[in-house]
N, C-alpha and C positions, 0 to 999 in steps of 0.2 A: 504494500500500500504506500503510495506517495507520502511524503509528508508537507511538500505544501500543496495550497489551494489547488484544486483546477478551474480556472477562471471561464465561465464564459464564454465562449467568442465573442457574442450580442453583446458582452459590456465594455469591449475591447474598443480603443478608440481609431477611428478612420486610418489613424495613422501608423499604428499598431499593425490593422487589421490589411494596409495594403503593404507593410513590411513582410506581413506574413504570406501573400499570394505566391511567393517566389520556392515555399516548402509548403504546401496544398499538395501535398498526392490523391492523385485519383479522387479528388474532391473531399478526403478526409484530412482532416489537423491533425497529425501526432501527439498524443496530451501531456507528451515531456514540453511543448512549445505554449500548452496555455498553464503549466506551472510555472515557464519562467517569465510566462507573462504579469505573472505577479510583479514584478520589477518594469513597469513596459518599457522606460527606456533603456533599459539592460537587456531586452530583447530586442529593440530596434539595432543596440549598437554591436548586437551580437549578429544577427539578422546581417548588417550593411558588411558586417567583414567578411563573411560569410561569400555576399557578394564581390567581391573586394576580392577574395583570393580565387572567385569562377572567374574575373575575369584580369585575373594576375598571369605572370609568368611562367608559373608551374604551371604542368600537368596533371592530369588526374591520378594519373598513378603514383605519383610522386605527393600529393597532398594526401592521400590514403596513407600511404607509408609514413609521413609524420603523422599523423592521426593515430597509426596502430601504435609506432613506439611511445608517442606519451603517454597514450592511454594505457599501457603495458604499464610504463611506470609509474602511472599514478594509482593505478589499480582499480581503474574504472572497466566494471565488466558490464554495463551496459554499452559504454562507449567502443569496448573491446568485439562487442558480438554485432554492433551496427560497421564499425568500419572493415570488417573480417568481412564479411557479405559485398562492402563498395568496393572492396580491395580488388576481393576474387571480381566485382563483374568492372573494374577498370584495368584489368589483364593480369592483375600481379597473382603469379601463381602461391600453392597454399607451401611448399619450399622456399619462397622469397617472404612472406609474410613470417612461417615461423624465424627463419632467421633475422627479421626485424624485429620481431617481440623478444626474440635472445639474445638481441646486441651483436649479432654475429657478422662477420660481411656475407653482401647479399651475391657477391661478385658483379657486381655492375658499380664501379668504379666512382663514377657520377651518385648514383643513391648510396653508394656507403658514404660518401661525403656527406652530405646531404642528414644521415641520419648520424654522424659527427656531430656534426653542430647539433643538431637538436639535441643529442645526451649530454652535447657540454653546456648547452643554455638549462640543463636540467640541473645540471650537477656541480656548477665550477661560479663563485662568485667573480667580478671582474671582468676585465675585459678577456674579448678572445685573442687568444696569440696570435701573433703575423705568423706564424710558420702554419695553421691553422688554414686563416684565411689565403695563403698562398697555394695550400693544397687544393683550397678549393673553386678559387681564378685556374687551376692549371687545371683542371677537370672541367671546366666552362661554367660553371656558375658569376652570375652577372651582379654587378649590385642589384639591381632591382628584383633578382633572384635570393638574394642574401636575405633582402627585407621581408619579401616576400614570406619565405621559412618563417622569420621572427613573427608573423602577422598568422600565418598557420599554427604554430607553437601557442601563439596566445589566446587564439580562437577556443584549439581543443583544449586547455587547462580549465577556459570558462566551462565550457560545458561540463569537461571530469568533474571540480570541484563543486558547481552546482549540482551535477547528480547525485554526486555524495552528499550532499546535504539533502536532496529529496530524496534519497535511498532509490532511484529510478531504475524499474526493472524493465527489463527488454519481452520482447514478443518474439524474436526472432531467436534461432538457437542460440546455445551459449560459447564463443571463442572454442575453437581446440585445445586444451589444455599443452602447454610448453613443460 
């Protein structure tokens, strides 16, 4: 059982409700999105990043794969069993996902970088090292690829840490165990 509100739609304001047109599946709302509606600018500005990284620099398969290792380490297994499913259907096979959830390389060069940095923006207070950031100019990552990552990272921690505070259970099955 959730433990906050599920709000709504009908109380939701215009501005809210046309933030939300953009994750309508099949004409249903998800009710993880009318409890964070409880916060509705907390949802708008989750909503617009959200946007923000569909039409950023990354890839899909590459936003999936920061999605699963933070959710990995934050220990969010709602987060973990929805982005296991966007994973597998934005190509990344179920060998490239566990070795993302293990910290492993994935043998793709470019996404072990990639998933670099995100365990060091998880783990290491301070700046990132230039020998860091040079590894991953030499694998083609762009500044606006850099930020990008930083903008994905902070997206899914809102969500982990929000689910964790509404204990948010999934409908879909649950992550493969690692």
């Amino acid at each position: 059982m959730a433990r906050l509100t599920t709000r709504n739609e009908a109380s939701l304001s215009p501005e809210t409700l046309e933030a939300l047109s953009a994750v309508t599946g099949n004409g249903k709302l998800a009710a993880v999105y009318l409890q964070y509606a409880n916060s509705e600018p907390a949802l708008q500005a989750y909503l617009t990043m959200e946007q923000a990284l569909v039409q950023g620099s990354l890839d899909e398969p590459i936003l999936e794969a920061i999605k699963l290792a933070v959710s990995q380490r934050t220990g969010c297994d709602f987060c973990l069993s929805v982005h296991t499913f966007k994973a597998k259907k934005s190509g990344l096979d179920e060998t490239v996902q566990l070795a993302i959830r293990q910290g492993q390389p994935t043998g793709d060069s470019y996404l072990d970088v990639v998933l670099e940095l995100v365990r060091l923006f998880l783990t290491r207070r301070g700046s990132v090292p230039d020998e860091v950031l040079t590894k991953a100019q030499s694998v083609g990552l762009t500044h606006a690829n850099l930020l990008d990552i930083c903008l994905a990272v902070s997206t899914i921690v809102f969500t982990n840490i929000a689910n964790h505070v509404n204990d948010t259970k999934s409908s879909l099955p649950p992550a493969p165990p690692i």
